[in-house]
C-alpha positions as CSV (number, residue, x, y, z in Angstrom):
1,X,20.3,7.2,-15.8
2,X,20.1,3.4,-15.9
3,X,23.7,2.8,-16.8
4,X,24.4,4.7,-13.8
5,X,22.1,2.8,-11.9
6,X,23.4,-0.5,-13.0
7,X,27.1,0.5,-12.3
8,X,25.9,1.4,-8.8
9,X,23.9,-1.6,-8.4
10,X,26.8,-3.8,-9.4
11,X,29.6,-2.1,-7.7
12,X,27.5,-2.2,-4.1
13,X,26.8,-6.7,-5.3
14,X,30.5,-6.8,-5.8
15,X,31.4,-5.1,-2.5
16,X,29.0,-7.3,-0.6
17,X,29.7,-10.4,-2.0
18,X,33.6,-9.9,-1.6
19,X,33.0,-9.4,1.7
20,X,30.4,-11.5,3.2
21,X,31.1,-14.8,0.8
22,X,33.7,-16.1,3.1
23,X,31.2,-15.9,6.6
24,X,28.0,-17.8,4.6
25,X,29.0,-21.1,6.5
26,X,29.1,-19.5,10.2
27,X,26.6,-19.0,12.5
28,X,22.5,-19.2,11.9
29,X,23.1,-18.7,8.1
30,X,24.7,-21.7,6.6
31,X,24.4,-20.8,3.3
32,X,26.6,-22.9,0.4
33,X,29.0,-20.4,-1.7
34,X,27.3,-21.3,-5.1
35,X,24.3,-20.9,-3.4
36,X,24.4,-17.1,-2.3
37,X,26.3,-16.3,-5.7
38,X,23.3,-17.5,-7.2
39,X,20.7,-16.1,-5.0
40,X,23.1,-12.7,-5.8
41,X,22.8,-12.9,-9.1
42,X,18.8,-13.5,-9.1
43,X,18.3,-10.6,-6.6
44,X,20.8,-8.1,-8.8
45,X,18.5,-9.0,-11.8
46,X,15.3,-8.5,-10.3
47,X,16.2,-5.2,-8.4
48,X,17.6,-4.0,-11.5
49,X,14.3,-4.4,-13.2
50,X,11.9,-3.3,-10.7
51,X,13.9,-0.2,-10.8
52,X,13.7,0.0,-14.5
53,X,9.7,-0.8,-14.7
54,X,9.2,1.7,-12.1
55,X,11.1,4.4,-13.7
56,X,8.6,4.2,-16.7
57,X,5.9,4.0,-14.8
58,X,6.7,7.0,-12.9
59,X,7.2,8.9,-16.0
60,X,4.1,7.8,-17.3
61,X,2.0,8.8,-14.4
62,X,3.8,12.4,-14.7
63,X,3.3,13.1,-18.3
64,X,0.3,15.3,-18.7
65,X,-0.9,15.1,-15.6
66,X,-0.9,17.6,-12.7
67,X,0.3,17.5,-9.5
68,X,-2.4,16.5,-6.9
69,X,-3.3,14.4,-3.9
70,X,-4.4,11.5,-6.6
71,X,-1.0,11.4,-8.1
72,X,0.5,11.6,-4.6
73,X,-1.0,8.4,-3.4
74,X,-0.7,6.7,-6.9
75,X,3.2,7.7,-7.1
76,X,3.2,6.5,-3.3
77,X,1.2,3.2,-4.0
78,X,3.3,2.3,-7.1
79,X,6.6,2.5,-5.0
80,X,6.0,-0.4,-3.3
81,X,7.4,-2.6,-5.8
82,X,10.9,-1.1,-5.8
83,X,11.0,-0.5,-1.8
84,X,10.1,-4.1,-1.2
85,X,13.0,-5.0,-3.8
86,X,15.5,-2.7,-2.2
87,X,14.7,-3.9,1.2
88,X,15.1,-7.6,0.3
89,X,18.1,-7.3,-1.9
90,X,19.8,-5.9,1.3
91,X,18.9,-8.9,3.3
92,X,20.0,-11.5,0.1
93,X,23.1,-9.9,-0.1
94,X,23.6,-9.5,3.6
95,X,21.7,-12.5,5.5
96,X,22.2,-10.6,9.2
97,X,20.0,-7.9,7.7
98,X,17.1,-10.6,7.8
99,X,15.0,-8.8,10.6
100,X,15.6,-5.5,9.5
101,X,14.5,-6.2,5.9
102,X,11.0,-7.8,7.7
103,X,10.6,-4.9,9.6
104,X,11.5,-2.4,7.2
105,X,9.1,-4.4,4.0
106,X,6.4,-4.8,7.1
107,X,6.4,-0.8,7.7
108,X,6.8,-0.4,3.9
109,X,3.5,-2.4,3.7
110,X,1.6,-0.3,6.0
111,X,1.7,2.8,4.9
112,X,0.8,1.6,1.0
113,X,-2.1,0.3,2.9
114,X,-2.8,3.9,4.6
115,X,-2.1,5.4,1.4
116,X,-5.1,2.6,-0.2
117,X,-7.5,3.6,2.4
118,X,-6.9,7.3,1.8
119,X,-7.3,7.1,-1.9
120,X,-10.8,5.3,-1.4
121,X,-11.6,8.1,0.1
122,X,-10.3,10.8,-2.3
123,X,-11.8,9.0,-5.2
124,X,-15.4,9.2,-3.0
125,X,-15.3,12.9,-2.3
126,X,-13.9,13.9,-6.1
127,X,-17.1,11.7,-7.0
128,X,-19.6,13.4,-4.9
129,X,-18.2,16.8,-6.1
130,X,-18.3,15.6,-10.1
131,X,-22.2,14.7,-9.0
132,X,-22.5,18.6,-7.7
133,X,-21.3,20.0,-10.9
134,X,-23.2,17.9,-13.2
135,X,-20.1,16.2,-14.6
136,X,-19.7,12.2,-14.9
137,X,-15.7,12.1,-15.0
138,X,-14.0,13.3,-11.6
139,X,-10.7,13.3,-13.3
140,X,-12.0,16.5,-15.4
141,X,-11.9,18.3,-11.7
142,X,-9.6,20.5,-10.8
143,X,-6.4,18.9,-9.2
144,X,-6.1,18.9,-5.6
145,X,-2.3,20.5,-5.2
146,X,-2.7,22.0,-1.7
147,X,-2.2,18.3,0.0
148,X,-1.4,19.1,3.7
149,X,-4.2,22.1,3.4
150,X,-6.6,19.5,1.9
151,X,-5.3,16.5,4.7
152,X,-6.0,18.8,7.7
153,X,-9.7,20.0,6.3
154,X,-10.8,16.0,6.0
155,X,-10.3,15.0,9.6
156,X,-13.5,15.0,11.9
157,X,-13.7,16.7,14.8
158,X,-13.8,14.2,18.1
159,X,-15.2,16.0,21.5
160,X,-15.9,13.9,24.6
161,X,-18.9,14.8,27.1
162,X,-20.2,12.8,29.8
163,X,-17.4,9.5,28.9
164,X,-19.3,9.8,25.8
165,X,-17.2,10.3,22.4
166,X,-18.6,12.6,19.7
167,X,-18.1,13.0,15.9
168,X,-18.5,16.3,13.8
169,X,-17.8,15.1,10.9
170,X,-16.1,16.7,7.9
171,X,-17.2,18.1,5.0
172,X,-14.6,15.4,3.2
173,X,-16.4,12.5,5.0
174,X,-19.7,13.7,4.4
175,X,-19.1,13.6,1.1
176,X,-17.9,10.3,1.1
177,X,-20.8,8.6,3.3
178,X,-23.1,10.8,1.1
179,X,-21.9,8.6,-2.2
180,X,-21.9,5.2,-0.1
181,X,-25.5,5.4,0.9
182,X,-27.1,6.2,-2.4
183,X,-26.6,1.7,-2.8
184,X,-28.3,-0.9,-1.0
185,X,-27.7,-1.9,2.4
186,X,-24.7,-4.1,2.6
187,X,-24.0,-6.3,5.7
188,X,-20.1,-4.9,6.0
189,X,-19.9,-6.3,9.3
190,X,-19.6,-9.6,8.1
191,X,-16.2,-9.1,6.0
192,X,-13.3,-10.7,6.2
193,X,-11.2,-11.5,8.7
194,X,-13.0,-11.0,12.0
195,X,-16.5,-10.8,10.7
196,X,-17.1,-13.8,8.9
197,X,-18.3,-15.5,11.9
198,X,-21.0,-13.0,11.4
199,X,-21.8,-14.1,7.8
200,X,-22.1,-17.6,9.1
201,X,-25.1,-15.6,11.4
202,X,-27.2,-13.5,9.5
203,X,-30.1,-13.3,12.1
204,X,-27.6,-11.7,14.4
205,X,-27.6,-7.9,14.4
206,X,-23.7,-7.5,12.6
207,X,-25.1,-9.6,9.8
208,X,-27.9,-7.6,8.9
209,X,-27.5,-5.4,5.5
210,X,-27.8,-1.4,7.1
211,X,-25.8,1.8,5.1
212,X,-22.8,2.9,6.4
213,X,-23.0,6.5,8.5
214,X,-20.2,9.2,8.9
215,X,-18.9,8.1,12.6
216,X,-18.4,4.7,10.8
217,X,-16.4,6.1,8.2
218,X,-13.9,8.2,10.4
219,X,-13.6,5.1,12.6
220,X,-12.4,3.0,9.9
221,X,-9.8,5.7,8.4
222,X,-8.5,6.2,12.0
223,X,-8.1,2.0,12.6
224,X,-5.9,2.5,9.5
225,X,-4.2,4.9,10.4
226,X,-2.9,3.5,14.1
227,X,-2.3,0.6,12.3
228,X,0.4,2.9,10.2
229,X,1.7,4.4,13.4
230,X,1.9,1.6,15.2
231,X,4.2,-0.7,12.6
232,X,6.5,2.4,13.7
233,X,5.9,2.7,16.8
234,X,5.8,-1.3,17.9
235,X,9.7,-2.1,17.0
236,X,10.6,1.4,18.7
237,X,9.1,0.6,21.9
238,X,10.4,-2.6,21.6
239,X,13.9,-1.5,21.1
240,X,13.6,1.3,24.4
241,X,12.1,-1.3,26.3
242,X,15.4,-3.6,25.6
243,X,17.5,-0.3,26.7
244,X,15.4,-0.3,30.0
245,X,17.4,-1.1,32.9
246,X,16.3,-4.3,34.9
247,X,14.5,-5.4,31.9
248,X,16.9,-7.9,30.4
249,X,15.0,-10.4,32.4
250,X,11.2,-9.7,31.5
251,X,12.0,-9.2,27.6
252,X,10.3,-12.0,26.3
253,X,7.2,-11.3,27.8
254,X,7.7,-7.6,26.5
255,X,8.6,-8.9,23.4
256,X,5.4,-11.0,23.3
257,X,3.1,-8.6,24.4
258,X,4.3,-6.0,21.9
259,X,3.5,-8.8,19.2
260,X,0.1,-9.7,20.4
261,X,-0.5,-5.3,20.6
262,X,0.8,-5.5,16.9
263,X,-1.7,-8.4,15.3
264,X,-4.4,-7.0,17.5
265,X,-3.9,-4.0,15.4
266,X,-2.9,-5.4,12.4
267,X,-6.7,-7.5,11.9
268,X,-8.2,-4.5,13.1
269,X,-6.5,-2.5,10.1
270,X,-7.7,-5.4,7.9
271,X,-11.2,-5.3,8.7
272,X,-11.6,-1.8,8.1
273,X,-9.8,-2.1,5.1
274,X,-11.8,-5.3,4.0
275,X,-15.1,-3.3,5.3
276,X,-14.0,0.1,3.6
277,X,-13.6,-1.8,-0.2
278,X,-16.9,-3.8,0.1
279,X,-18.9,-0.2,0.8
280,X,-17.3,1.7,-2.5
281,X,-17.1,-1.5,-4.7
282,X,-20.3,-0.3,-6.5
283,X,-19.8,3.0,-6.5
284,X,-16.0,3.3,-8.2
285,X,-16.6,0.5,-10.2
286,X,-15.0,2.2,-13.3
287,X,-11.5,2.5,-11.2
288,X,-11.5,-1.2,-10.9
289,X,-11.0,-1.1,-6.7
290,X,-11.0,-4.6,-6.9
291,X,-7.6,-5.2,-8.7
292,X,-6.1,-2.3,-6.8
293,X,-7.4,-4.2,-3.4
294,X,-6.1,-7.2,-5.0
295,X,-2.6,-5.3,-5.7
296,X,-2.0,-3.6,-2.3
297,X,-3.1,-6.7,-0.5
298,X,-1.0,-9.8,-2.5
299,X,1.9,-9.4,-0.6
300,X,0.3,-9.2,2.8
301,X,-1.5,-12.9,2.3
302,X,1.9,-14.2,-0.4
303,X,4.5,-13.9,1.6
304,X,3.8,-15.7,4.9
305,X,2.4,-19.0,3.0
306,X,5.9,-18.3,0.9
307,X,7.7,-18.2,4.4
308,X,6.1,-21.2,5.7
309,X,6.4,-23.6,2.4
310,X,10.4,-22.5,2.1
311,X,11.6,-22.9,5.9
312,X,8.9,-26.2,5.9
313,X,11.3,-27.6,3.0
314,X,14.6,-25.9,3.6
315,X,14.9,-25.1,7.3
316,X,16.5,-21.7,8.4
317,X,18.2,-20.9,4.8
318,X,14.4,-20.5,3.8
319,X,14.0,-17.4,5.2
320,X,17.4,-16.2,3.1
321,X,15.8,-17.5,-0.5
322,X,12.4,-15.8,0.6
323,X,14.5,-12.8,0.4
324,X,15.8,-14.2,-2.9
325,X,12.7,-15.3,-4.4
326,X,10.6,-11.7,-3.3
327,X,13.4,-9.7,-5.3
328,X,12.8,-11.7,-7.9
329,X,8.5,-11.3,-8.0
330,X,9.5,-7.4,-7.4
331,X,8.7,-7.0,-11.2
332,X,5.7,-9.0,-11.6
333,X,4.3,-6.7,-8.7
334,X,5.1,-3.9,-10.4
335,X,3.9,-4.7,-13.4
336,X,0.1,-5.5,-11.7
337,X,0.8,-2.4,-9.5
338,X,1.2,-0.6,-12.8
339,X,-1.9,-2.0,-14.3
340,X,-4.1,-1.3,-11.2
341,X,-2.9,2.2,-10.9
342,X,-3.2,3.6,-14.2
343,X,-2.5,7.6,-15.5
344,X,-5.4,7.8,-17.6
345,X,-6.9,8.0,-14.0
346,X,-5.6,11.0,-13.1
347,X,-6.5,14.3,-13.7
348,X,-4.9,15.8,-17.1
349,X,-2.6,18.9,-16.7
350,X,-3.5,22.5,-18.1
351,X,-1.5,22.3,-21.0
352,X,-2.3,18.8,-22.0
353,X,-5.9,19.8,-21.7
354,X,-5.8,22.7,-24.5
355,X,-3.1,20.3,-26.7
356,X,-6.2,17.9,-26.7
357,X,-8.9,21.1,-27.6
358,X,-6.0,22.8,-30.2
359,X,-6.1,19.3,-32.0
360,X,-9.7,18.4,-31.9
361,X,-10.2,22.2,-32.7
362,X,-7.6,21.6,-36.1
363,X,-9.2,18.1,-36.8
364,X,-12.7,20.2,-37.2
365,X,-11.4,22.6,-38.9
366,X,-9.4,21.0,-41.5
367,X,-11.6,19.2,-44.2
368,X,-11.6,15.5,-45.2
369,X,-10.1,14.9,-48.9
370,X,-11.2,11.3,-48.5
371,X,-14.0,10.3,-51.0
């Protein structure tokens, strides 16, 4: 499989370089022939093993486990690493792919991001059913393998009457808020990034400690989830708009406008995800939400202060070795992604389950010869 791999990978380096080497000193991208052979080389290398770490990882996180909406998001979560490198490779290797590659790692991005809030939420209703059953382990549950059956049932219901929105929520969310108010009030208002003007107020009502209730909840999942849809929908609308006859002249305050619609959305999607991880810190502890925030969330604050330093010190090629330089971190991220998303997590498969009881059942049975 990796031989394969590596014969593609190298055959499709080759191709490109033959054909773009002679057109690095045209245009925007004035990049110096020993230069992009270099920055080839680095990005073959680091593509090659991102691919290779996340091939074992993958494996790993199928071996004795079974399938279900856990594994889902951690197979989802974990595949950032080698979208991110395939993405960027494309844009080393051809520099006119630059906003593509943004766009396409920016959507990339997003849905790990949905994928983080949902699995918050999973790990919250598995813990409030282990409560129901007496058990201290969620992962001994049964596997969730009906994924679009179990997706549908979680949504609320949202009515309006009288201009008036209102939440029924579902049996998935009341689990969830059921688990977050058994701790202390926490003053989530005042997370990061919009609300820490409100830590710098405590007397003011958003500052106050309070528990979190169900219509919070599904308002935070659904922020997340336009947030999603939107780094979809934003470079679509942009592009119909562009089509639009008569609108040649008025595309840079479309353009602009889309952009502002996009970060407006974007620190709304932060906050709730900042909001949603200081609410189930406490309570999943033992899955260590903190490196897995950290995980999902390095790239999103890394690579802009990496954009800036690199066109700051080498102009417009910057932007080329950022795609350079983030094929090359591709394996560190895996590697933490790999760490933060661990199988022993997961819920064990049938027939690694009685394996385990067969052997603990022989180790029993058999007697000790030691003296």
């Amino acid at each position: 499989f990796f031989k394969c791999l590596l014969n593609h990978l190298l055959s499709i380096y080759l191709s490109i370089f033959v054909w773009s080497v002679s057109t690095m000193e045209d245009g925007r991208w004035s990049i110096p022939r020993e230069s992009y052979a270099a920055g080839c080389l680095i990005s073959l290398a680091g593509i090659s093993l991102t691919l290779m770490l996340h091939h074992r990882s993958n494996c790993a996180l199928r071996v004795g486990t079974s399938f279900s909406a856990k594994r889902f998001l951690y197979q989802l979560i974990t595949g950032l690493a080698p979208a991110i490198a395939l993405v960027n490779f494309l844009a080393a290797t051809s520099p006119p792919l630059h906003r593509a590659a943004l766009l396409s790692q920016h959507i990339a991005v997003a849905c790990v991001m949905g994928c983080f809030m949902e699995l918050l939420l999973l790990l919250l209703f598995r813990t409030a059913l282990a409560e129901e059953v007496g058990t201290e382990n969620e992962a001994t549950l049964p596997a969730i393998s009906n994924i679009m059956e179990h997706l549908d049932q979680s949504f609320s219901t949202w009515s309006i009457s009288g201009f008036e929105p209102h939440i029924e929520p579902s049996r998935y969310i009341k689990a969830a808020v059921g688990i977050l108010r058994q701790q202390q009030p926490i003053a989530f208002w005042a997370s990061p990034p919009i609300g820490c003007c409100f830590a710098l107020c405590p007397s003011w009502s958003c500052g106050q400690p309070r528990l979190p209730s169900a219509r919070l909840i599904a308002l935070l999942r659904r922020a997340v989830l336009v947030y999603v849809a939107g780094a979809v929908i934003a470079p679509l609308l942009e592009l119909w708009l562009a089509g639009l006859p008569g609108m040649s002249a008025h595309m840079t305050t479309a353009a602009r406008a889309t952009h502002v619609l996009e970060g407006a959305v974007t620190l709304a999607a932060l906050y709730a995800l900042f909001i949603t991880y200081r609410l189930s810190h406490k309570p999943l502890h033992e899955y260590r939400t903190t490196l897995k925030f950290a995980a999902v969330k390095v790239l999103v604050f890394a690579a802009p202060l990496q954009r800036g330093l690199l066109v700051g010190w080498l102009g417009q090629v910057g932007l080329w070795w950022q795609h350079v330089l983030t094929v090359a971190e591709s394996p560190l991220l895996s590697l933490l992604l790999c760490q933060a998303f661990p199988p022993s997590e997961l819920p064990r498969s049938t027939s690694a389950l009685a394996s385990t009881l067969a052997e603990d059942e022989t180790a029993r049975l058999v007697p000790n010869d030691d003296p």
